[in-house]
C-alpha positions in Angstrom: -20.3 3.4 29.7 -17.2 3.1 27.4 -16.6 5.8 25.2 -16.8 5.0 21.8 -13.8 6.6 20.0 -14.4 7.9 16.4 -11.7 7.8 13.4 -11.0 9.5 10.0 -10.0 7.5 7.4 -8.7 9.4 4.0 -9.3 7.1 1.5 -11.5 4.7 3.8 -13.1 3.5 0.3 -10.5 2.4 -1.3 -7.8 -0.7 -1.1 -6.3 -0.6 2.2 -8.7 2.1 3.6 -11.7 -0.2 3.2 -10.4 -3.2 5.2 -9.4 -0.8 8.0 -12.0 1.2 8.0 -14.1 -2.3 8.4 -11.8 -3.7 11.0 -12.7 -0.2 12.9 -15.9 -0.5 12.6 -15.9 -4.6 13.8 -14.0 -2.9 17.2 -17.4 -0.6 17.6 -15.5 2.4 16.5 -17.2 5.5 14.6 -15.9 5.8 11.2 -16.1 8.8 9.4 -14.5 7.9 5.4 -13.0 10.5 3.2 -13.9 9.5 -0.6 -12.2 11.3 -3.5 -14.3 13.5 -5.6 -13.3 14.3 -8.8 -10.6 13.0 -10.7 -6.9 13.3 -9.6 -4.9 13.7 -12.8 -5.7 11.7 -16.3 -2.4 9.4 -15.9 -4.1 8.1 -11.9 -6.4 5.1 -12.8 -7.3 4.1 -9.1 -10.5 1.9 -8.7 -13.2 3.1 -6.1 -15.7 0.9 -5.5 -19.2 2.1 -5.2 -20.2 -1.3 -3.6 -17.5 -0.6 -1.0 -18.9 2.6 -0.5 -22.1 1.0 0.2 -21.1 -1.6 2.6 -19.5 0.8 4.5 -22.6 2.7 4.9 -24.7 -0.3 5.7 -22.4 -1.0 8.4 -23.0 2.5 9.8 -19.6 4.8 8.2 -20.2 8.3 7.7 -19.0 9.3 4.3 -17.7 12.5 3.7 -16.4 13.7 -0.3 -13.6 16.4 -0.5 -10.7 17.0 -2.5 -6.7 16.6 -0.6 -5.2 19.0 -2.4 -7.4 21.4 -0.2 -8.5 20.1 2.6 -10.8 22.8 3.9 -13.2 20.7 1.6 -13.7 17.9 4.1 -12.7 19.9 7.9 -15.8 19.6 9.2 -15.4 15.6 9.4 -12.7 16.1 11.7 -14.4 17.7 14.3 -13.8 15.5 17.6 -12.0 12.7 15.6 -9.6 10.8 17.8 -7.7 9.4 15.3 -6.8 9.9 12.2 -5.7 6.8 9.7 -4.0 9.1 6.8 -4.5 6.4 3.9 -5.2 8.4 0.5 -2.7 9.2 -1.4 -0.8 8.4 -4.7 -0.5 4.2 -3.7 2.3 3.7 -6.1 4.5 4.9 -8.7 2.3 5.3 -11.4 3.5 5.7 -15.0 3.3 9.2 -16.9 1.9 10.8 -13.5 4.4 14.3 -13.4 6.5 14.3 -10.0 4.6 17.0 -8.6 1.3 15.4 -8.4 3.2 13.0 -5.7 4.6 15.9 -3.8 1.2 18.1 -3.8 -0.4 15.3 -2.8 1.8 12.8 -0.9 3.7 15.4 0.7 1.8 19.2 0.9 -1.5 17.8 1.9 -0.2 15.5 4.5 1.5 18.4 5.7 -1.8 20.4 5.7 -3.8 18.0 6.6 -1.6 17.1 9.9 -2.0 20.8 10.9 -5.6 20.9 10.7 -5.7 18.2 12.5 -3.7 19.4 15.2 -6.1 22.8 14.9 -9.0 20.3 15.0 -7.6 19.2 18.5 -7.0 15.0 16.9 -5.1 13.1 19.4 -3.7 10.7 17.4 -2.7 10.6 13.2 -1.4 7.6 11.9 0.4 8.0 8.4 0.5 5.5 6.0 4.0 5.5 3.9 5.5 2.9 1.9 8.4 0.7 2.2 9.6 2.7 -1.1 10.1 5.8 1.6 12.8 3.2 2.8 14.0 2.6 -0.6 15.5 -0.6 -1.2 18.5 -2.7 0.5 21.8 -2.1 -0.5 23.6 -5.0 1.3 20.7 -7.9 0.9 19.4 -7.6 4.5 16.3 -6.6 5.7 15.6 -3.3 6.3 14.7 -1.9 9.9 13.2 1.0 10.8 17.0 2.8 11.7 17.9 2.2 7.9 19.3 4.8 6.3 16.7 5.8 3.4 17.3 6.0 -0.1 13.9 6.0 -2.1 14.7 5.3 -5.9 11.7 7.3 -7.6 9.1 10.5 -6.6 6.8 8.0 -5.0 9.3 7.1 -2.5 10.9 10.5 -2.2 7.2 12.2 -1.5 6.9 9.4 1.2 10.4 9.9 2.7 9.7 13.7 2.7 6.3 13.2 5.0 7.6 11.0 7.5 10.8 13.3 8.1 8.2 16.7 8.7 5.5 14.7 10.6 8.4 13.0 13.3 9.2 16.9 13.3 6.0 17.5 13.6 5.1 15.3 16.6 8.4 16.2 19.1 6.6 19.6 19.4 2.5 18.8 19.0 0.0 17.7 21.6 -1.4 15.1 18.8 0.4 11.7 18.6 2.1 11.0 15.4 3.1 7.1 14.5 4.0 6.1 10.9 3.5 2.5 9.2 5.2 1.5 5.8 3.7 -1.5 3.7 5.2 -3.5 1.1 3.6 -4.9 -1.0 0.5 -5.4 -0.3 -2.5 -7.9 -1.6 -6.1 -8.6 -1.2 -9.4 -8.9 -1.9 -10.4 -5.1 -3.7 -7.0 -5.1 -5.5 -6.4 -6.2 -9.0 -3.0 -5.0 -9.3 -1.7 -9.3 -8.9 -4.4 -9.8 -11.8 -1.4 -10.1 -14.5 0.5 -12.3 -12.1 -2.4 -14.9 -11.7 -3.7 -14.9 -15.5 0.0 -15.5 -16.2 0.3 -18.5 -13.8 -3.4 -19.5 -14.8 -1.5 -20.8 -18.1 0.7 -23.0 -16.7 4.3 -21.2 -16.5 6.0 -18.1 -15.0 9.3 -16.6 -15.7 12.3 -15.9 -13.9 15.3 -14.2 -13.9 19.1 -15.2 -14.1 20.0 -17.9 -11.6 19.3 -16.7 -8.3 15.8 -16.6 -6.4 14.8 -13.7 -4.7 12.9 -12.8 -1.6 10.3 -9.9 -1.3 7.8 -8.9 0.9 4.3 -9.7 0.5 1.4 -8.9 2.9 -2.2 -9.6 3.2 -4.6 -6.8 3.2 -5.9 -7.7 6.8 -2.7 -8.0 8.0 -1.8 -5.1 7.4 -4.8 -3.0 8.7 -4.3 -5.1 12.1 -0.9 -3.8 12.9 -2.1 0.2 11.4 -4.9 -0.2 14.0 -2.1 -1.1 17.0 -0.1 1.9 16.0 -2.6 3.9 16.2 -4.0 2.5 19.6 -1.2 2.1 21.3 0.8 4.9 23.3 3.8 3.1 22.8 3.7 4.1 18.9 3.4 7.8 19.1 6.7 9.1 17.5 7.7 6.3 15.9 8.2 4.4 12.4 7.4 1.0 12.0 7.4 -1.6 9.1 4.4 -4.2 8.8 4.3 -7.6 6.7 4.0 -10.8 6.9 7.9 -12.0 6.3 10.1 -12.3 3.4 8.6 -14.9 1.0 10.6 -16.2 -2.0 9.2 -14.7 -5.2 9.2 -18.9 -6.8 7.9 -20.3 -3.9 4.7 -17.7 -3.3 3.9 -18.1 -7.0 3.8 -22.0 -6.9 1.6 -21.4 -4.1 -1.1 -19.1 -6.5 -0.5 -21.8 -9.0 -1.8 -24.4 -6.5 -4.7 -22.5 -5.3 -5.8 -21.7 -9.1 -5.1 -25.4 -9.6 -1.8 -25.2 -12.1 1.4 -27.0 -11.3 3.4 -24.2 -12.7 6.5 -24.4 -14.7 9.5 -21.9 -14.0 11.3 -20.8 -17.3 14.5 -19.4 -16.9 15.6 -16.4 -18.8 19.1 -14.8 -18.6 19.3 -11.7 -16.7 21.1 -10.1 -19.7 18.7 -10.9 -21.8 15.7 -10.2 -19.5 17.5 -6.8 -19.2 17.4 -5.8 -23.3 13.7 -7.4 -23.4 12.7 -4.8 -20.6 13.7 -1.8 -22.3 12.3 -2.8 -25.6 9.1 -3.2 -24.0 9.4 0.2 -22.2 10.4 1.7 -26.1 6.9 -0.5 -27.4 4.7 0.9 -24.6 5.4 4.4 -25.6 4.8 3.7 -29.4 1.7 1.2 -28.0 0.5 2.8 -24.8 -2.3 0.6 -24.3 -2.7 -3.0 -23.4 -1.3 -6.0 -23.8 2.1 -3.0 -23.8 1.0 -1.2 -20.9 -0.5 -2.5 -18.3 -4.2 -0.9 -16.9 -3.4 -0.4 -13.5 -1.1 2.1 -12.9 0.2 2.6 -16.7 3.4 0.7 -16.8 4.9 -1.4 -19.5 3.6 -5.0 -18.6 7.5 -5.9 -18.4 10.8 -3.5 -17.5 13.9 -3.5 -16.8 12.4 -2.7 -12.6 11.2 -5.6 -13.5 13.8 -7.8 -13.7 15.9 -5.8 -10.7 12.5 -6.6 -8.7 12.8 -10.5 -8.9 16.5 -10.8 -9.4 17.4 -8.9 -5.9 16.6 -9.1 -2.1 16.3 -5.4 -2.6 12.7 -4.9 -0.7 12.8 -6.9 2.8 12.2 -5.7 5.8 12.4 -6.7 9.6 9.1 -6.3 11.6 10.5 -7.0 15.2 10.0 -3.4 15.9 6.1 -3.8 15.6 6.0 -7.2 16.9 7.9 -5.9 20.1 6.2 -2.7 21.1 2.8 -3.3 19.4 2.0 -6.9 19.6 1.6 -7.3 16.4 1.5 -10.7 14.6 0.0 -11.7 11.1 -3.3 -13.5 12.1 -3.4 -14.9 8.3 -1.3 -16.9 6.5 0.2 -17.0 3.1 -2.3 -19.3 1.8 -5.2 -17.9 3.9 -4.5 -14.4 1.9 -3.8 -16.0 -1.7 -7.1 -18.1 -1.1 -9.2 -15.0 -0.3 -7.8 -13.0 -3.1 -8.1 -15.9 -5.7 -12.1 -16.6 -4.5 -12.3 -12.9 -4.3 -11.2 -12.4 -8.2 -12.9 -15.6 -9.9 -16.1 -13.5 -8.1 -15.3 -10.5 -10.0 -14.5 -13.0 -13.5 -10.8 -11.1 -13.1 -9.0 -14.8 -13.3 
């Protein structure tokens, strides 16, 4: 009989974790889920699903509560794990969170949690980092995983600072380290596009200066396909590898919302100067107002900033996925419009749109 091989997935409830730790489970795999209890820090305002949580259990997960900033709270989950999908985390840079919080727990409880691991006798731990550990492109081309790094903020520099100690990490353990960085990343169980769809729900969408820029953009389940092949396949132990779909243009893949929602959008130009001083009075109002329509409810940003306006202006982050095409096999089994349909059936379920 085949063995069945059992995985740990830290933060298996949430975003990402879900849809992997359901693709795991659709391969016959045992899936043990780590679920945060308690509360992070006040300024973190991630959404767990108790639905999720549910499904998962229905489809036969084992869920396990405990805490990463010790993660004695949750050992006993790992015992005879093959593989470990390291999800949780801080997901993105979240306003007013201190810089600490991402190194404690982005950084020092990857760190301890890769030990115990090892201690735990794991043969595999696949990391989930961020293209933001890259930081973005200087010259306009797509990043590869050789790129020299430059991460522009603590969520990128708590990411960078993992991936260097874990490839340390794996020239001299017996467990098998690989690393995957996302870009952006969108799906069903994520509202963080919510202010980009109720925008082009009304019939326009603003851009820029003159020039229009390419970014990455990846569905959900495209994603956890190619974190399951690095963490399957021998060929990705000790190395780093970026997965998406390709690089989109920003006009083009919001047209495409605005056809699935059923708007012909209009584009409305704004000067980049002027885009640039309307940023940083919003970042002044959403300190004076910190609370929407100035900030958004996600992750506590001002609904428009000056990152803003570098975001869609730039090809700053692209990335090349050649790497994991070539030594995993990976390909994106959804398209564009497969992905924006799902997420746009997904949030007129949930009355978001």
């Amino acid at each position: 009989m085949k063995k069945v091989k059992t995985a740990f997935v830290t933060g298996g409830a949430g975003f990402i974790g879900s849809h992997l730790s359901e693709l795991l489970l659709d391969e016959d795999w045992k899936v043990k889920v780590l679920v945060r209890e308690g509360d992070m820090h006040r300024a973190y305002n991630d959404t767990v699903y108790d639905e999720v949580i549910e499904m998962l259990k229905n489809k036969g997960a084992e869920i396990y509560y405990g805490d990463l900033k010790d993660v004695k709270t949750f050992s006993e989950g790992l015992s005879q794990v093959d593989v470990v999908f390291h999800v949780a985390g801080v997901a993105y840079p979240y306003y007013g969170l201190p810089d600490e919080i991402y190194f404690r727990i982005n950084t020092e409880a990857t760190i301890n949690l890769a030990n115990l691991c090892e201690e735990e006798n794991v043969k595999r731990f696949v990391y989930i980092s961020s293209i933001e550990a890259a930081g973005p492109s200087l010259d306009g081309r797509p990043l590869t995983e050789s790129s020299s790094r430059h991460p522009t903020d603590a969520y990128g520099m708590s990411k960078k600072k993992s991936e260097d100690y874990l490839l340390n990490f794996n020239k001299n353990s017996k467990m098998g380290v690989s690393i995957v960085r996302p870009p952006m990343t969108y799906g069903e169980r994520s509202p963080l596009l919510s202010r980009a769809f109720n925008v082009i729900k009304l019939g326009y969408f603003p851009m820029f200066g003159k020039k229009d820029a390419y970014f990455e953009f990846c569905y959900v389940k495209n994603l956890v396909n190619g974190i399951y092949l690095a963490g399957v396949k021998e060929e990705a132990i000790g190395n780093v590898y970026f997965i998406s779909e390709e690089s989109y243009k920003i006009i083009e893949t919001m047209e495409k919302i605005g056809q699935e929602i059923g708007n012909e959008i209009k584009i409305i130009r704004i000067p980049k100067n002027i885009a640039y001083k309307l940023g940083q009075f919003m970042e002044i109002l959403s300190e004076i107002l910190p609370f929407y329509p100035f900030r958004g409810d996600e992750i506590g940003s001002p609904l428009f900033s000056r990152k803003t306006v570098d975001w869609v202006t730039n090809d700053q982050y692209i990335c090349s996925t050649k790497k994991a095409r070539s030594h995993l096999g990976y390909a994106p089994k959804y398209t564009r419009e497969q992905g924006i349909r799902n997420l746009t059936n997904w949030y007129r379920e949930k009355g978001i749109i």
